[in-house]
LUMDRENLO-493150 format. One record per residue (C-alpha): residue number from 1; residue in one letter; chain; y, z, x. Coordinates in Angstrom, 1 decimal. Each point is the difference from the previous one (the first is absolute). Example, Ala and Ser with C-alpha at 12.3 -4.5 7.8 and 13.67 -1.06 7.14 Angstrom:
! residues 2
    n  res  chain      c2      c3      c1
    1    A      A    -4.5     7.8    12.3
    2    S      A     3.4    -0.7     1.4
! end
This chain:
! residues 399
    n  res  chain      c2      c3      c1
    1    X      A   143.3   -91.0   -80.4
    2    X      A    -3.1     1.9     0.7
    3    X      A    -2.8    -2.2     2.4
    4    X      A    -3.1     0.4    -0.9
    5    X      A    -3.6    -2.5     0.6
    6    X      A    -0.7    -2.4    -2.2
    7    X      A    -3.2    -2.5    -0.2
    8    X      A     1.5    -2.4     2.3
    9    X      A     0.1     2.5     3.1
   10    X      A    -4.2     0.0    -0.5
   11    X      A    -1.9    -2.2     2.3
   12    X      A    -3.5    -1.1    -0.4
   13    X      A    -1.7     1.9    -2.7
   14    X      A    -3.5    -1.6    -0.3
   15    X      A    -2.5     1.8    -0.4
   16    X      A     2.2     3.5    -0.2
   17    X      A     0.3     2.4    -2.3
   18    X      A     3.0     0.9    -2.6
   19    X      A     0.9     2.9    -1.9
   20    X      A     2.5    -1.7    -2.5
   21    X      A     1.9     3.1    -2.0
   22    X      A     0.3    -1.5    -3.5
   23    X      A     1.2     0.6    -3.5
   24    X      A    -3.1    -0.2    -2.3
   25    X      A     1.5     2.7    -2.6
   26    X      A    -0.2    -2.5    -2.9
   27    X      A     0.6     1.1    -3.4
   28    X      A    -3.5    -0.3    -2.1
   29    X      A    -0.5     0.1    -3.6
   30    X      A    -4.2     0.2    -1.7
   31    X      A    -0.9    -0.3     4.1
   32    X      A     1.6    -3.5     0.1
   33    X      A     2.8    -0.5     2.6
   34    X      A     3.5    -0.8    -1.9
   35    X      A     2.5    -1.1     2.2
   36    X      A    -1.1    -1.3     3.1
   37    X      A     3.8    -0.7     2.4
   38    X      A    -0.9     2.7     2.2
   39    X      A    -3.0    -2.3     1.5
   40    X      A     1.9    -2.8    -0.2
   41    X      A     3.1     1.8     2.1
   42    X      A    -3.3     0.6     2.8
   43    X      A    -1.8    -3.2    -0.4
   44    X      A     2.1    -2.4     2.4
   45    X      A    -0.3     3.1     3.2
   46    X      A    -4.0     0.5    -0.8
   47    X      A    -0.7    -3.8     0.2
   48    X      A     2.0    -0.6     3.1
   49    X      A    -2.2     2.6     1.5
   50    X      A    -3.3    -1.4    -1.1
   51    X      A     0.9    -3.7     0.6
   52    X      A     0.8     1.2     3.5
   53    X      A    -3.4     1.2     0.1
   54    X      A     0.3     4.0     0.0
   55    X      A    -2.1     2.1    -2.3
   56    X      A     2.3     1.4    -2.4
   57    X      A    -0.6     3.6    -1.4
   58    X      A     2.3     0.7    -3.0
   59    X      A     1.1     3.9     0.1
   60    X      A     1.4     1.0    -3.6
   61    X      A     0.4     3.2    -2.3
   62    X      A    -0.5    -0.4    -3.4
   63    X      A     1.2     2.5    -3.0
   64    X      A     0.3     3.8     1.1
   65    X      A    -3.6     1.4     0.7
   66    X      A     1.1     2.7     2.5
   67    X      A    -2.6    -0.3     2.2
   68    X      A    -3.1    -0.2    -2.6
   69    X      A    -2.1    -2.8    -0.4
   70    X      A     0.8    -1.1    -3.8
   71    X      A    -1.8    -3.1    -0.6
   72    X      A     2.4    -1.5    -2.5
   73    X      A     2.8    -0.2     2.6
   74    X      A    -2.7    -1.7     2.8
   75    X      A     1.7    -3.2     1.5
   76    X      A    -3.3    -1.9    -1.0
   77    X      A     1.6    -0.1    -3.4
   78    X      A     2.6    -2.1     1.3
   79    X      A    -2.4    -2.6     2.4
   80    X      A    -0.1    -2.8    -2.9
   81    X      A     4.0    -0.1     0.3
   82    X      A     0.2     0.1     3.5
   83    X      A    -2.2    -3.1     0.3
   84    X      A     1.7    -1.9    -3.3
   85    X      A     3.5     0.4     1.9
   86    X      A    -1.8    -1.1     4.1
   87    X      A    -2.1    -2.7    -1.2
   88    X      A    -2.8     1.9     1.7
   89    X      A    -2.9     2.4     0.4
   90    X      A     0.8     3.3     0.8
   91    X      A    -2.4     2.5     0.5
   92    X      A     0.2     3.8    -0.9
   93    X      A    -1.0     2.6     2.0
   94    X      A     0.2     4.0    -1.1
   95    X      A     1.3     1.6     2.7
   96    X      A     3.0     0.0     2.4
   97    X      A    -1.2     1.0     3.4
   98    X      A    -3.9     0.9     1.5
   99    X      A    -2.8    -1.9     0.2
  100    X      A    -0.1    -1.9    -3.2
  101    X      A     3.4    -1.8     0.9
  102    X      A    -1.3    -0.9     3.4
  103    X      A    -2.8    -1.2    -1.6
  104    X      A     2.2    -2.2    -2.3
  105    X      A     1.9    -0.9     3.2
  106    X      A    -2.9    -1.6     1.3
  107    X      A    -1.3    -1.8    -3.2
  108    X      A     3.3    -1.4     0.0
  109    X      A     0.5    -3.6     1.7
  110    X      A     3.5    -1.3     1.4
  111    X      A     2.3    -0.6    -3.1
  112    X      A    -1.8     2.5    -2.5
  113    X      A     1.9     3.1    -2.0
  114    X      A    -1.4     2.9    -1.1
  115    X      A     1.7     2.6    -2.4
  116    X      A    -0.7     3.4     1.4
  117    X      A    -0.5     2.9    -2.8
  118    X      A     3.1     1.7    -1.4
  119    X      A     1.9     2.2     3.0
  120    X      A     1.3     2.3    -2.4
  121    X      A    -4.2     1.4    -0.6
  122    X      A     0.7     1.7     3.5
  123    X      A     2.4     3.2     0.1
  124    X      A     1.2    -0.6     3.9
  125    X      A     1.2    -3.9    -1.5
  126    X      A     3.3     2.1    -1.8
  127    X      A     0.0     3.1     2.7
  128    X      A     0.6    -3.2     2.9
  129    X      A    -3.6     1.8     1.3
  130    X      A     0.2    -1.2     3.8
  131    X      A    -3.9     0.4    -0.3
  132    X      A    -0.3    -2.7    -2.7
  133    X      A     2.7    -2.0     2.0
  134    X      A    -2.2     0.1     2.6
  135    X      A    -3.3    -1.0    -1.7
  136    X      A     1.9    -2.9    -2.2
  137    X      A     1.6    -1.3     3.4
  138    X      A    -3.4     0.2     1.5
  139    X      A    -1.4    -3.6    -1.6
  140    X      A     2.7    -1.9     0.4
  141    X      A     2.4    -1.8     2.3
  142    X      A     3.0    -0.2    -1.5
  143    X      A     2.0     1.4    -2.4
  144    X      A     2.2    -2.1    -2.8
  145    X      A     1.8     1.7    -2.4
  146    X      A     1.5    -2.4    -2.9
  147    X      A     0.1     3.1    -2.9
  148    X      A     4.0     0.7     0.1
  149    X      A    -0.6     1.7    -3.8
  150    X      A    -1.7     2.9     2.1
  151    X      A     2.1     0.0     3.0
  152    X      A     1.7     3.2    -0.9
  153    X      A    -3.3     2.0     0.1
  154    X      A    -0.8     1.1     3.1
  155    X      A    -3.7     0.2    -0.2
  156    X      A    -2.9    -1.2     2.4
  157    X      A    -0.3    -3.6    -1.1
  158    X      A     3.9    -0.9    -0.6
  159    X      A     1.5     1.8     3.0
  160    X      A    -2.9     1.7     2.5
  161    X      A    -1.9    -3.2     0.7
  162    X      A     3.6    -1.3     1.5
  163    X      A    -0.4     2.5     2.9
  164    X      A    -3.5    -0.5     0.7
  165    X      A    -0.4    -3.7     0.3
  166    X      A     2.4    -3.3     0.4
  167    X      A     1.7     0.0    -3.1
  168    X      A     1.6    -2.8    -1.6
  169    X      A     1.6    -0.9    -3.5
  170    X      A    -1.3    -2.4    -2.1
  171    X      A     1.9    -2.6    -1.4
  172    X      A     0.9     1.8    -3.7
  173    X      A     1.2     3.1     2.1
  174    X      A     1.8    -2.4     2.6
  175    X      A     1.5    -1.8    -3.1
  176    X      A     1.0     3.5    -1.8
  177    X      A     1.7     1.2     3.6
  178    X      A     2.0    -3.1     0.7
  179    X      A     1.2    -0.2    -3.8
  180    X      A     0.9     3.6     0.3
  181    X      A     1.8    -0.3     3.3
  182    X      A     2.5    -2.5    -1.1
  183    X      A     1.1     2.0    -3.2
  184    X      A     0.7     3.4     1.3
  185    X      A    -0.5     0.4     3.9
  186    X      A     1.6    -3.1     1.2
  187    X      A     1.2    -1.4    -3.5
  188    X      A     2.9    -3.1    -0.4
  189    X      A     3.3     2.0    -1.2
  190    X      A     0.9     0.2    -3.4
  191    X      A    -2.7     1.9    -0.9
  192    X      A    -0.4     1.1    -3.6
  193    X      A    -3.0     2.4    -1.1
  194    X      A    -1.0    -0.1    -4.0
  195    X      A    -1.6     3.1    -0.9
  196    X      A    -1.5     0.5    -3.4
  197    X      A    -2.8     1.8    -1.5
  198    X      A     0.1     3.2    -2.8
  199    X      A     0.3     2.9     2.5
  200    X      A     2.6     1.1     2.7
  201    X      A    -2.3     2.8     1.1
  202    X      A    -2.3    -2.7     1.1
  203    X      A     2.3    -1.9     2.3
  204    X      A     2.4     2.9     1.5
  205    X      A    -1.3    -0.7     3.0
  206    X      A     0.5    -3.4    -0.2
  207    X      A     3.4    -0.6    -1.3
  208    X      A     1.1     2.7     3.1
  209    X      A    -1.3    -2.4     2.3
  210    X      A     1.5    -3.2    -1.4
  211    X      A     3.1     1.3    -0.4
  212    X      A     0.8    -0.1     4.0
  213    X      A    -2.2    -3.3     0.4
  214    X      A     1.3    -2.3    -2.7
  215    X      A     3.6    -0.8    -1.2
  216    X      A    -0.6    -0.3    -3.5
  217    X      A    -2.1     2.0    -1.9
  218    X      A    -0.9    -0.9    -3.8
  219    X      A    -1.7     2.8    -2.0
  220    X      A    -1.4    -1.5    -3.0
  221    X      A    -2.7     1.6    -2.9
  222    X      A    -0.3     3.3    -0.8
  223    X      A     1.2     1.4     2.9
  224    X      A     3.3    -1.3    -1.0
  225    X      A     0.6     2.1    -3.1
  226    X      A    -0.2     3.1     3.3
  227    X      A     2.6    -1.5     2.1
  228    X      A     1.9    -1.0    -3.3
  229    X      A    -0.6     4.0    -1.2
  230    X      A     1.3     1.3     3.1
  231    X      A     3.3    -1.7    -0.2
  232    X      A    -0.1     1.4    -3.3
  233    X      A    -0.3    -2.6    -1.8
  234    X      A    -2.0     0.7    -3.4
  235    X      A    -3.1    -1.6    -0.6
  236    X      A    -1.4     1.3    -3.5
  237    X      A    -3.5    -0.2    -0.1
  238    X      A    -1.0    -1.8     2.8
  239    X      A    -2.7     0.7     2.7
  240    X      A     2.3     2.2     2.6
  241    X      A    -0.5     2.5     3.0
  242    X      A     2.8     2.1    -0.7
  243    X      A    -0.8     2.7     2.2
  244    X      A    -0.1    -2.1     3.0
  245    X      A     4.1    -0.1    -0.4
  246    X      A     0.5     1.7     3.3
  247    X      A    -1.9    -2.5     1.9
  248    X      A     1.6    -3.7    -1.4
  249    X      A     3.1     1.5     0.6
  250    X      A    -1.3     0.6     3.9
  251    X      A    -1.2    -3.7    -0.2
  252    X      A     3.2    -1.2    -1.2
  253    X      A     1.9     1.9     2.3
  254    X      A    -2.1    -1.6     3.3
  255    X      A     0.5    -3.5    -1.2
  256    X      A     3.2     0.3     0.2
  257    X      A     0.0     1.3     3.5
  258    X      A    -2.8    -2.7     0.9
  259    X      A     2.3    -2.8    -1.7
  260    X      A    -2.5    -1.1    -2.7
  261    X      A     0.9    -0.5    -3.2
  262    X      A    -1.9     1.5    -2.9
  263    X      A     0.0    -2.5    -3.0
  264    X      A    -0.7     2.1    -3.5
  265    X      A    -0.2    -1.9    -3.1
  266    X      A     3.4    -0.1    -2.0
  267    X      A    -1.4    -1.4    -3.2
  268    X      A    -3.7     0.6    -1.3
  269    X      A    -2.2    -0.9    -2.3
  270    X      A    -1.1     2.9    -2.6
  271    X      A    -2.3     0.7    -3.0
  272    X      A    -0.4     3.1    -2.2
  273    X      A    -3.8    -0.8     0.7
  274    X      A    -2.1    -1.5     2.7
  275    X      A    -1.8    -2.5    -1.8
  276    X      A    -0.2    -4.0     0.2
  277    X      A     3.4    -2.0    -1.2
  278    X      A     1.6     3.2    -1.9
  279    X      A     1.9     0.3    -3.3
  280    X      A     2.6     2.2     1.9
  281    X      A     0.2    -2.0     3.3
  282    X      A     3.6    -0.3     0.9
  283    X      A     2.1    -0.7     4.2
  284    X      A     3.0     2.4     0.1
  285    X      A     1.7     1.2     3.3
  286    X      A    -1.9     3.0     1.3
  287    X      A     2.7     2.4    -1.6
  288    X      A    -0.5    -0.8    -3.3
  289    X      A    -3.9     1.0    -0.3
  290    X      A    -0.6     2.2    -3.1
  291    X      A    -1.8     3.2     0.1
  292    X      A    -2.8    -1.7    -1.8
  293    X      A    -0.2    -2.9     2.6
  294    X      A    -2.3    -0.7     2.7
  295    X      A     1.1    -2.6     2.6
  296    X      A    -3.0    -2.6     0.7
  297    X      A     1.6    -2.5     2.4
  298    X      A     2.8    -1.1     1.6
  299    X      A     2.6    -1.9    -1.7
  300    X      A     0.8    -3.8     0.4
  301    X      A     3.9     0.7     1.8
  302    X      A    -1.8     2.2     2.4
  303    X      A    -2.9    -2.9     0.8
  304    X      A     2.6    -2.2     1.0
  305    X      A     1.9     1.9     2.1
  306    X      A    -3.0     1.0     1.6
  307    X      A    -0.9    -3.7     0.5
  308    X      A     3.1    -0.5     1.6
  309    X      A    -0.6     2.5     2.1
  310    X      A    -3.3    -1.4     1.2
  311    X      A     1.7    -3.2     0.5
  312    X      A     2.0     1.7     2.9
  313    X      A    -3.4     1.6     1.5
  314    X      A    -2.3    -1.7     2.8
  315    X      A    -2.5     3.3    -0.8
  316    X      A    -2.0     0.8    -3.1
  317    X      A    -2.4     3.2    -0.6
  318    X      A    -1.2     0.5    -3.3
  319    X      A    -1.5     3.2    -1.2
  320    X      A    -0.9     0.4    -3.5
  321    X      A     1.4    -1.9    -3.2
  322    X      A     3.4     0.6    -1.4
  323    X      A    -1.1     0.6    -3.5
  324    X      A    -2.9     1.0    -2.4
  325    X      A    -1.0    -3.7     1.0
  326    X      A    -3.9     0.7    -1.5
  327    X      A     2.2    -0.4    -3.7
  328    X      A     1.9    -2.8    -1.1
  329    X      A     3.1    -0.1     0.1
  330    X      A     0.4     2.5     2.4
  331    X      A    -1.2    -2.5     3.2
  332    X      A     2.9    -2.1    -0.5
  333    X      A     1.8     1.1     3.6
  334    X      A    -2.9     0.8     2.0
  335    X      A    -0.8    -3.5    -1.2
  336    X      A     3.1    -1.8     0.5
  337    X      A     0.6     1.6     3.5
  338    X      A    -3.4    -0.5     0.9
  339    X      A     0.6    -3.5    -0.5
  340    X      A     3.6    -0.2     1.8
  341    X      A    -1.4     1.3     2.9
  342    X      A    -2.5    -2.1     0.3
  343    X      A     1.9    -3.1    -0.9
  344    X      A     2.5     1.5     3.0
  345    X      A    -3.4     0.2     2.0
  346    X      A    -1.4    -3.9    -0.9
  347    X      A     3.5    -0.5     1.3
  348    X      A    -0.1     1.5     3.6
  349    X      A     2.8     2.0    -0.3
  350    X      A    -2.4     3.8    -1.0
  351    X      A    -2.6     1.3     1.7
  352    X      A    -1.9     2.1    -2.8
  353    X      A    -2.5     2.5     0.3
  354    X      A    -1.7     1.8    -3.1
  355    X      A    -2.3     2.7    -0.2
  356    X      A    -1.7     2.5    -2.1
  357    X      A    -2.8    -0.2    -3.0
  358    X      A     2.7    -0.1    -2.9
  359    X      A     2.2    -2.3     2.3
  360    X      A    -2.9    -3.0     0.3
  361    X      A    -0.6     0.4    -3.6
  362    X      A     3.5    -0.7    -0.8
  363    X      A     0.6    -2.6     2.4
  364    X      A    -3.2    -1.8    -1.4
  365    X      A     1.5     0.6    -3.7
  366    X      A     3.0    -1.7     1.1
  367    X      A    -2.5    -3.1     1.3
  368    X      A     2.0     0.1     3.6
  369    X      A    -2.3     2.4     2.5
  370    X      A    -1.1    -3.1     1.7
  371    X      A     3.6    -0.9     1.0
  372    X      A     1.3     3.2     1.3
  373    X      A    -0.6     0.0     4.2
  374    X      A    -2.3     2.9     0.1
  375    X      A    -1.8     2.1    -2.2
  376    X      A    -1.7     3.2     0.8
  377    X      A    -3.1     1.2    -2.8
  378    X      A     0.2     3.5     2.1
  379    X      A     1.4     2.5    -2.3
  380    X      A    -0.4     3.2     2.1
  381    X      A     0.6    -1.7     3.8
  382    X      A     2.9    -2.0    -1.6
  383    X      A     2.0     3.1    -1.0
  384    X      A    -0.3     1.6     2.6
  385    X      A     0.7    -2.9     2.5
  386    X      A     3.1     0.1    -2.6
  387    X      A     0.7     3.6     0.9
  388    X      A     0.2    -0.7     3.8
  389    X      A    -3.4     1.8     0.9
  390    X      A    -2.2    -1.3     2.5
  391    X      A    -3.4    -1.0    -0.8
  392    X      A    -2.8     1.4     1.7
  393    X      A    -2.4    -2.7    -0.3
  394    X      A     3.4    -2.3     1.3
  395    X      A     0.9     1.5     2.8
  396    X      A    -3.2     0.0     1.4
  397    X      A     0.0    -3.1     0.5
  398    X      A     2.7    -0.6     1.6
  399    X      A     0.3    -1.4     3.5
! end
């Protein structure tokens, strides 16, 4: 696995100063903060730093100004959250480099933080500017970057402060890269990946790379009904990339070279219409889905051979949900092998890993997110970790 500093390889840090890369993109609804994990996810690296006496700068975009000043996406919006979720004050300051942040810097006292102004007002924060680098770097220290959810952006406060000043991840990004590290670089064999979600398209990428990493590879959601399509099976109405024929069969054709076995859904779960609990909701095999039919979920012979495939796996990563979970009943196997793995995982015998947006939600839905080993809220850096890419604002850190 990849080496890279952590907190514990700092020394003495009274009195200095950090620039702590952050996640402070926090979904806001009538200017009130709405969800508030991404804080949270930060809070344990920024009060290490402050009870070890540094003065703490927080560095954090916020929405997609390119490089205006908009004052509804200004980090000062956020301040009141920032100090709910610390337990302390925290002072704003509107810039990101100059004067007025050294100024802050020496208003500051051992132990303080300070949220510096949005890095996304500044066009040389997404162009990596080695001028802003510069003047950033300037006021501080030390760099600490715990903001894994922009890690594949390789812009001036996620990756160029690395190179210009001792650079360490914090403990959500040390967290993320040791969780990561033991399910697809250096995983325990069997390892099965369970990828859902509506689209192929999205994921091509994706299920390429997995293919040669993982031996068993579960495709579950809409991008099924493709992989079923291509194997021309008929799938009626349902939600299906036909065109992208060509490329599952190139998929399928890998694993088997790589050894992984692709699990597709032999029964399913289908409705004439998407709608909650269905007049005309009916499980057949996958060849008996009428013209009028559109398939919604997996079936329950196919959840429990996939469960007992799980049970012979010491590797979990989940991608995306295995059904329409939002509409009942159609979360009835993303719940149930939600809940298998992390029964196997309360057990010792899985090491899961989830990601994704959709993924939390349905992992939440089927009440067991706290019990699976890791889970990642990037969406973005997740896939791509997924897809075997390196990460810009990773590999500068490393050792």
């Amino acid at each position: 696995m990849t080496k890279f500093r952590t907190l514990d390889d700092l020394s003495d840090v009274t009195g200095k100063v950090a620039l702590v890369r952050v996640d402070l993109n926090l979904p806001m609804q009538d200017g009130t903060v709405t969800d508030d994990t991404r804080v949270r996810a930060s809070a344990p690296t920024i009060l290490e730093l402050a009870d070890k006496g540094a003065k703490v700068l927080l560095l954090a975009h916020f929405g997609r100004p390119k490089g205006d000043r908009v004052s509804t996406q200004s980090l000062s919006m956020v301040i009141d959250t920032v100090q709910a979720v610390l337990g302390r004050e925290v002072m704003f300051c509107p810039e990101i480099a100059g004067p007025v942040v050294k100024q802050t810097v020496g208003i500051l006292r051992a132990g303080d933080i300070a949220v510096l102004e949005n890095t996304r007002f500044w066009k040389g924060e997404e162009a990596n500017d080695p001028e802003l680098v510069k003047a950033i770097a300037a006021n501080a220290d030390f760099f600490v970057n715990d903001a894994f959810s922009a890690a594949h952006r390789a812009h001036a406060t996620t990756e160029g402060l690395a190179h210009v000043l001792p650079a360490y991840a914090g403990r959500s990004m040390q967290a993320e890269l040791e969780a990561l590290g033991k399910a697809l670089d250096a995983p325990e064999k069997p390892v099965a990946a369970l990828v859902g979600g509506a689209k192929v398209s999205s994921k091509l990428e994706v299920l390429k790379h997995l293919v040669s990493k993982v031996d068993h590879l579960i495709i579950g959601g809409g991008m099924a009904n493709t992989f079923l399509a291509a194997n021309d099976v008929d799938v009626g109405k349902s939600l299906c990339e036909h065109e992208l024929k060509a490329t599952v069969l190139e998929i399928l054709e890998a694993a088997e070279k790589a050894g992984c076995t692709v699990h597709l859904p032999y029964d399913v779960v289908v409705s004439k219409e998407f709608a909650a609990n269905p007049a005309s909701l009916r499980i057949c095999n996958v060849h008996e889905v009428a013209a009028d039919e559109m398939i919604l979920d997996v079936g329950p012979q196919a959840v429990e051979s996939l469960g007992d495939v799980l049970k012979t796996c010491k590797t979990l990563v989940w991608n995306g949900p295995m059904g329409a979970f939002e509409t009942e009943p159609f979360d009835k196997a993303t719940v149930a092998l939600a809940r298998m793995a992390a029964a196997l995982t309360r057990e010792g015998s899985l090491v899961s890993v989830a990601g994704g947006g959709d993924t939390v939600a349905a992992l939440n839905h089927a009440g067991v997110a706290a019990d699976f080993s890791y889970i990642s809220t990037a969406g973005g850096a997740f896939l791509e970790w997924m897809e075997g890419k390196e990460l810009p604002g990773v590999r500068a850190l490393n050792v």
